[in-house]
C-alpha positions in Angstrom: 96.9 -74.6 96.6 100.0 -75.7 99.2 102.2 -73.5 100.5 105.0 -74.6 98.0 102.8 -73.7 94.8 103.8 -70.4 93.2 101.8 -67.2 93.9 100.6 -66.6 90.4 100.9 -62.7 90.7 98.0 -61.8 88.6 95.8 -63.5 91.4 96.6 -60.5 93.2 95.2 -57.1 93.7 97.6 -54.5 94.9 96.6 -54.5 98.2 97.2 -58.0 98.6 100.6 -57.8 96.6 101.6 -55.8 98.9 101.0 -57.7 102.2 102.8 -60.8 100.2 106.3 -58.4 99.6 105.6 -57.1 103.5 105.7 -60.5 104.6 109.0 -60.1 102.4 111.0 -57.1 104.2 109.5 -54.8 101.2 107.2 -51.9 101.3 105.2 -49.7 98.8 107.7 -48.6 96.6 108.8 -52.2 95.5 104.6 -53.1 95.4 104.2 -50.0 93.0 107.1 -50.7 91.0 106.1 -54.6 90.4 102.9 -53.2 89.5 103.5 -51.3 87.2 106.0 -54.1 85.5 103.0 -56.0 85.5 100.1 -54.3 83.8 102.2 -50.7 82.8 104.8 -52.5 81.4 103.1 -55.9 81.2 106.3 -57.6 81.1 106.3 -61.7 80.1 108.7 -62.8 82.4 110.1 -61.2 86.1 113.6 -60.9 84.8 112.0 -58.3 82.6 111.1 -56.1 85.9 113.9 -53.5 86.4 114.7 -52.0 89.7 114.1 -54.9 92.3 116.3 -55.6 94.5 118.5 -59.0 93.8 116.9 -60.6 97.1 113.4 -59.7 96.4 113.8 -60.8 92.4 115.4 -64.2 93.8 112.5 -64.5 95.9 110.0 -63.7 93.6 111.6 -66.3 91.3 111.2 -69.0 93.6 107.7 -68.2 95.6 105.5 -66.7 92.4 105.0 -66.8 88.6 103.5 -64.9 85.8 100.1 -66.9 85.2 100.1 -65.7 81.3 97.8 -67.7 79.3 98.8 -69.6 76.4 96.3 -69.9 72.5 95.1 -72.8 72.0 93.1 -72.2 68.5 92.0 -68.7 67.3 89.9 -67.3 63.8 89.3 -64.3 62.8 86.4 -63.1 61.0 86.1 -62.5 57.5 85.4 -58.3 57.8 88.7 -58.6 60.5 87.2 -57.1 63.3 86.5 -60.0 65.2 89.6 -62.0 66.4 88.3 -65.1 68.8 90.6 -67.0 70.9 90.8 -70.4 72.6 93.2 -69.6 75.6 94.4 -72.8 77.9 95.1 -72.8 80.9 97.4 -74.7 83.7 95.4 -77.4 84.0 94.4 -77.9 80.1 91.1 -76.4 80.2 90.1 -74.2 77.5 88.3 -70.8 77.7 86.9 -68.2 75.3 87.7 -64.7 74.6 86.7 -62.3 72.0 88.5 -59.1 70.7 86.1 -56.9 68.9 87.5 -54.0 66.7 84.8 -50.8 65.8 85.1 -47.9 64.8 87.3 -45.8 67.4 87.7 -48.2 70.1 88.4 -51.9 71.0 86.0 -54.3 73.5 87.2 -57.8 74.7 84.7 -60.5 76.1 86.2 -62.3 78.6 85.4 -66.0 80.7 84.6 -66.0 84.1 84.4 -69.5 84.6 85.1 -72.6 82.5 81.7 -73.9 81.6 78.2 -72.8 83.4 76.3 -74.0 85.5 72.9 -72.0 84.4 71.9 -73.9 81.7 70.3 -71.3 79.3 69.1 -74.0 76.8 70.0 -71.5 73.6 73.8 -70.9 74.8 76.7 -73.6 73.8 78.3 -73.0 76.7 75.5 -73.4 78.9 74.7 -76.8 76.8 78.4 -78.0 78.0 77.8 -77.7 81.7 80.3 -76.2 84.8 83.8 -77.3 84.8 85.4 -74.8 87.5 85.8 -71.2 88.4 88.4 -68.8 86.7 91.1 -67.6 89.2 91.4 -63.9 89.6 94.8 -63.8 87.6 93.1 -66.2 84.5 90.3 -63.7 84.4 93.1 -60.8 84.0 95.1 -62.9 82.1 92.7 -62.4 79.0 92.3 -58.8 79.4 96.6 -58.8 79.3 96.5 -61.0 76.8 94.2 -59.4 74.0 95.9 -56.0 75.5 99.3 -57.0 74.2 97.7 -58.0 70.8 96.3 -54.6 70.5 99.5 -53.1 71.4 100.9 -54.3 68.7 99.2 -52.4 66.4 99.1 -49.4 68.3 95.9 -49.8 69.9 94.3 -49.6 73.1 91.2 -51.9 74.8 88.9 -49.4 76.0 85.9 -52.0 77.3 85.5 -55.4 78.9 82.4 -57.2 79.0 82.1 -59.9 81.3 79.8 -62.1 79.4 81.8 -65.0 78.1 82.1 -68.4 79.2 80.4 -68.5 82.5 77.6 -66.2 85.5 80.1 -63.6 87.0 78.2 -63.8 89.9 78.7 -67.5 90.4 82.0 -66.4 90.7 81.2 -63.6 92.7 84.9 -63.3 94.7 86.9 -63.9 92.3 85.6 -61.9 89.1 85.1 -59.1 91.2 88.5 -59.1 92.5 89.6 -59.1 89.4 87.5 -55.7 88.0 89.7 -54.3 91.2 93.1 -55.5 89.1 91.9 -54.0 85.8 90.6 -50.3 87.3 93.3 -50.1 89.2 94.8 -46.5 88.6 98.2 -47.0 88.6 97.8 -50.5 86.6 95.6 -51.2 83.4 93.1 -48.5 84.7 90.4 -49.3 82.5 87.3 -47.1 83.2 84.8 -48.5 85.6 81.9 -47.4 83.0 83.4 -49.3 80.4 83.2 -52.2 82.5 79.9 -54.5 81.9 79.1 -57.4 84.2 76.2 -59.6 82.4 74.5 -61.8 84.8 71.9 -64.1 84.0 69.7 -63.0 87.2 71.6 -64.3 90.7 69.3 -62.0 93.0 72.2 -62.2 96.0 74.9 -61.1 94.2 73.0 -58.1 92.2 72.2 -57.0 96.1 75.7 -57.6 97.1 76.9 -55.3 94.0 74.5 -52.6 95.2 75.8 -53.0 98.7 79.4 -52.9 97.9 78.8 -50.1 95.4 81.3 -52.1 92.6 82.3 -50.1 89.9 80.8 -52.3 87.2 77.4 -51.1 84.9 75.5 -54.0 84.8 73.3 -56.0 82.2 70.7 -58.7 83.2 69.8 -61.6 80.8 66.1 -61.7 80.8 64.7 -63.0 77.9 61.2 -63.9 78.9 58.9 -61.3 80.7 56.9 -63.9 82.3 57.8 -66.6 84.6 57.2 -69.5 82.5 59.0 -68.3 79.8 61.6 -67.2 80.9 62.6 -70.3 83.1 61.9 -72.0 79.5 64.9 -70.8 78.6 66.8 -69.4 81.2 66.5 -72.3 84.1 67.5 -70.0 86.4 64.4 -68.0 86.1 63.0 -71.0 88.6 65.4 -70.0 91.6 64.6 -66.5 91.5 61.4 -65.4 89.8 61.2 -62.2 88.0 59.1 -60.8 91.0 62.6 -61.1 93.1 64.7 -60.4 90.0 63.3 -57.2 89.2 63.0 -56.3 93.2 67.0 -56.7 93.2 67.2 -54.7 90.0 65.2 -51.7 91.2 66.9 -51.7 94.3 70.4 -51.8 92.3 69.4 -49.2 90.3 68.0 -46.8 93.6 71.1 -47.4 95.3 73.2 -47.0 93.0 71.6 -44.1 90.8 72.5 -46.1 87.7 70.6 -47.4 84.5 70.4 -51.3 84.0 70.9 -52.6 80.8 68.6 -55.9 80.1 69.8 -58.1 77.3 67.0 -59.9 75.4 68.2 -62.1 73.1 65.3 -62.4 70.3 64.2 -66.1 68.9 61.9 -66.3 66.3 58.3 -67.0 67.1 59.5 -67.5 70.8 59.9 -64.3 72.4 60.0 -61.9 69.8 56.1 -61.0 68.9 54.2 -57.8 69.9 52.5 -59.9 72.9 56.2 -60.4 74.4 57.2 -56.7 73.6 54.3 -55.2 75.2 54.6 -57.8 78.4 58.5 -56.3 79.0 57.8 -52.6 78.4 54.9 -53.5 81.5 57.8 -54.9 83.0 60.2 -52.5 82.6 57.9 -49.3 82.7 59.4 -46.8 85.0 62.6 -48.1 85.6 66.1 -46.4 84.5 66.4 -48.9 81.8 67.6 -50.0 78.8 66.9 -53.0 76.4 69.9 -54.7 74.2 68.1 -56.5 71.7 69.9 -59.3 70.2 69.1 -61.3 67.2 70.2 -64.9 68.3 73.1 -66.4 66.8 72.6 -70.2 66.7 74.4 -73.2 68.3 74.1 -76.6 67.1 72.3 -77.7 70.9 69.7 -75.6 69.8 66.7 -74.9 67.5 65.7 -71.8 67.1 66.8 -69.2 64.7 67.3 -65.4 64.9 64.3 -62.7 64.8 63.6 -61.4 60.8 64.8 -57.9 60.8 61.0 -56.6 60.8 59.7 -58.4 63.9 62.8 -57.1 65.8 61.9 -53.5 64.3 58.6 -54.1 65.5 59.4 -55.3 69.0 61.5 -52.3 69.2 59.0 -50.0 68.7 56.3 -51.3 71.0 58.7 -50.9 73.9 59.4 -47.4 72.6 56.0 -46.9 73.2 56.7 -47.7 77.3 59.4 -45.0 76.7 61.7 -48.0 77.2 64.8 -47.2 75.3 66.3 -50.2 73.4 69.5 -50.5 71.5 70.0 -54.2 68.6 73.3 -55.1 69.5 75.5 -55.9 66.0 76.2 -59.4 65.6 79.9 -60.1 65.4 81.7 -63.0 64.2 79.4 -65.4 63.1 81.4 -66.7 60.8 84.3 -68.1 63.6 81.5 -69.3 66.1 81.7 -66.2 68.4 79.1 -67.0 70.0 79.4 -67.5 73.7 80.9 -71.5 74.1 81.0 -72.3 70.4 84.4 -72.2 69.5 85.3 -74.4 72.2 82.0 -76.5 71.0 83.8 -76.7 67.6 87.0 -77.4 68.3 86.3 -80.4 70.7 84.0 -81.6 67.9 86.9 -82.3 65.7 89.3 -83.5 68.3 86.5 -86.0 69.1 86.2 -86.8 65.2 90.3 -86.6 64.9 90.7 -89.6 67.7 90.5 -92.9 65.8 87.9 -95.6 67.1 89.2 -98.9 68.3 88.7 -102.0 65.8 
């Protein structure tokens, strides 16, 4: 970025806005009461913020912009609680986020990246490979922007889970300066427990949470309880072994007296038999812990189907058995290609089949 680009403002936690408006001739008060424009008032433009003073408004106009992301394609699911958008950004790339409605409260799933670079063989967007990180401010932006959908009918987002498009923790900067926009008290101030970062198993950046003490609850993608399983289908497994994963977890979970969830995702005839169940309740015995279960929802890259509703009963109760607590997580939207990457997946599909071949 030069010097003559635009601050995109929602790049920016309030710390950092407020050195920018120091720099300025402005202090606190001003940083406050653009903050609160921004994510109390979420205002769309920075005429909309009331109180500035002409020379700082002129400025702003000049030196920063509102980085609000724009729909490119959206579906809603056929029961209505699932509303999935395509949002594009500056530079034309396309990310995925997911508005989920139950009972009581709302949950968006936002991108950290566009694309991945870890390769989990059963995910679409893992199948489509690493474009680029998200910015701070187009990792907020989908939080504003499903939070001024909601608002619209009178209802508030109460969790985010970072497990869209994209490893957080390949992102590390970035996404995690963005959880400091969204908790921010006197901004969106989502609660810090009702923020989930899913990783897929990056070992330096699990320490470096612990370290830092972020205010995230996290939830590991594991999905083999061996070595060679798991790197099957989660090639990551191969940079850091379970040995080293489950080292970083345990000292996550010491340091920072908190339970771990571990998402399996359960493929049938692949991971889902009593053998596998009894190898992660080994695995897990002991440990503060927690297993979200998840019947896979299938991509066209990929071959396997879903667990039958007995065999994930039955994997459920041999790890009660290790007094490991497990949880199947509803299925949402499988109808609209929820599913992390397959919108996007979809919708290039029939651009591709749109775009007439030469003669």
């Amino acid at each position: 970025m030069t010097s003559d680009t635009p601050i995109n403002l929602y790049d920016l936690t309030r710390p950092a806005l407020g050195e920018l408006l120091s720099g300025w001739g402005c202090g606190p008060y001003h940083r406050d009461l653009l903050w609160s424009a921004l994510y109390r008032k979420q205002v769309r433009s920075l005429d909309e913020v009331e109180g500035l003073r002409p020379e700082l408004l002129a400025t702003l106009r000049q030196r920063a912009r509102l980085g609000q992301l724009a729909t490119h394609h959206e579906s809603f699911s056929s029961d209505g609680y699932t509303h999935k958008l395509l949002l594009r950004l500056d530079d034309g790339q396309t990310i995925e986020t997911v508005l989920m409605r139950f009972k009581g409260r709302a949950t968006v799933c936002i991108s950290t990246q566009a694309g991945c670079a870890m390769g989990c063989v059963f995910c679409a967007t893992g199948q489509m490979g690493l474009s680029r990180h998200l910015t701070p401010g187009e990792i907020v932006g989908q939080v504003l922007h499903v939070s001024r959908i909601l608002r619209e009918s009178g209802e508030a987002l109460r969790n985010v889970v970072l497990m869209g498009m994209g490893e957080p923790l390949h992102n590390y900067e970035h996404t995690l300066a963005a959880v400091d926009v969204l908790v921010d008290a006197l901004g969106l101030a989502l609660g810090p427990r009702f923020i989930t970062l899913s990783t897929v198993g990056v070992v330096p950046g699990i320490r470096r949470l612990a370290d830092e003490a972020r205010p995230v609850q996290l939830a590991v993608s594991l999905h083999g309880a061996t070595d060679a399983e798991r790197a099957a289908l989660v090639p990551a497994g191969r940079r850091w072994p379970l040995d080293e994963l489950m080292d970083a977890c345990r000292y996550y979970s010491e340091k920072r007296g908190r339970r771990i969830f571990f998402e399996w995702t359960l493929i049938e005839g692949r991971n889902d038999t009593s053998e596998h169940a009894h190898t992660l309740g080994k695995l897990l015995e002991g440990m503060d812990a927690h297993v979200n279960v998840i019947p896979l929802n299938p991509t066209v890259g990929y071959d396997g189907g879903p667990s039958r509703p007995e065999s994930v009963r039955a994997f459920q109760a041999v790890l009660a058995s290790y007094e490991v607590p497990s949880t199947v997580r509803q299925r949402r939207g499988i109808d609209i290609d929820a599913g992390c990457g397959q919108l996007k997946s979809t919708v290039e599909r029939r651009s591709r089949r749109s775009i007439p071949t030469s003669p």
